[in-house]
C-alpha positions, 0 to 999 in steps of 0.5 A: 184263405185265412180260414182255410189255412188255419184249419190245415194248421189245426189238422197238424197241431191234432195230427201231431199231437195224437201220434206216439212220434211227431217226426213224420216221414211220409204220408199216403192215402189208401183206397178207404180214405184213410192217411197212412203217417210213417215216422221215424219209429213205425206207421200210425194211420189216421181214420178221418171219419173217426178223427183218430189214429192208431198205432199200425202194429200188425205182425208179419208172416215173419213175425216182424212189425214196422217199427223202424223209421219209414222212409216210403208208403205207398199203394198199389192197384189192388188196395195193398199198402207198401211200406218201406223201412229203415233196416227192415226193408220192405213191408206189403199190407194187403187192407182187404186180407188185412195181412202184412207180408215182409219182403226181402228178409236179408238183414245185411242190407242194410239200404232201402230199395227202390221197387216198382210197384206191381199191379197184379 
């Protein structure tokens, strides 16, 4: 138990060393393997198989990136990533498109929305 535990110890020292911000506020792990790690200032993801990460800066359809404090990633039926984020709202990545969509553009929300997410 020992062993393990302090393997899992040094999976997070690793992680957060390597991440641009250690306040990490969800984790998610899509269809590839891959961990998603939301911060208080964007999305990074983690590639296991390479043991490293990568500032997610994709722009959106509305000329957007993820860069506020991410409350929420999570992912649906089809392999897209949804990614909800503080005062930018809601963002969908679609990993086989490798497309970022920004949903709900109204800038005088300024709360997070509770969605469900859609399968088709």
């Amino acid at each position: 138990m020992m062993g393990y535990l302090s393997g899992i110890l040094s999976t997070i020292e690793t992680i957060l060393r390597s991440l641009g911000n250690n306040f990490v506020t969800s984790l998610y792990e899509d269809i590839e393997g891959n961990i998603w790690v939301g911060t208080d200032v964007g999305v990074y993801i983690y590639y296991p198989e390479k043991d490293t990460f990568r500032h997610f800066v994709e722009q959106s359809d509305k000329n957007t990136r993820v860069e506020r404090a991410v409350a929420m990633i999570s992912g649906d039926s089809q392999g897209r990533v949804w990614i909800a984020a503080e005062a930018q709202n809601l963002f969908c990545y679609d990993l086989k498109k490798a497309n970022l969509e920004k949903l709900y553009s109204d800038r005088s929300s300024i709360g997070l929305y509770q969605c469900e997410m859609p399968d088709g």
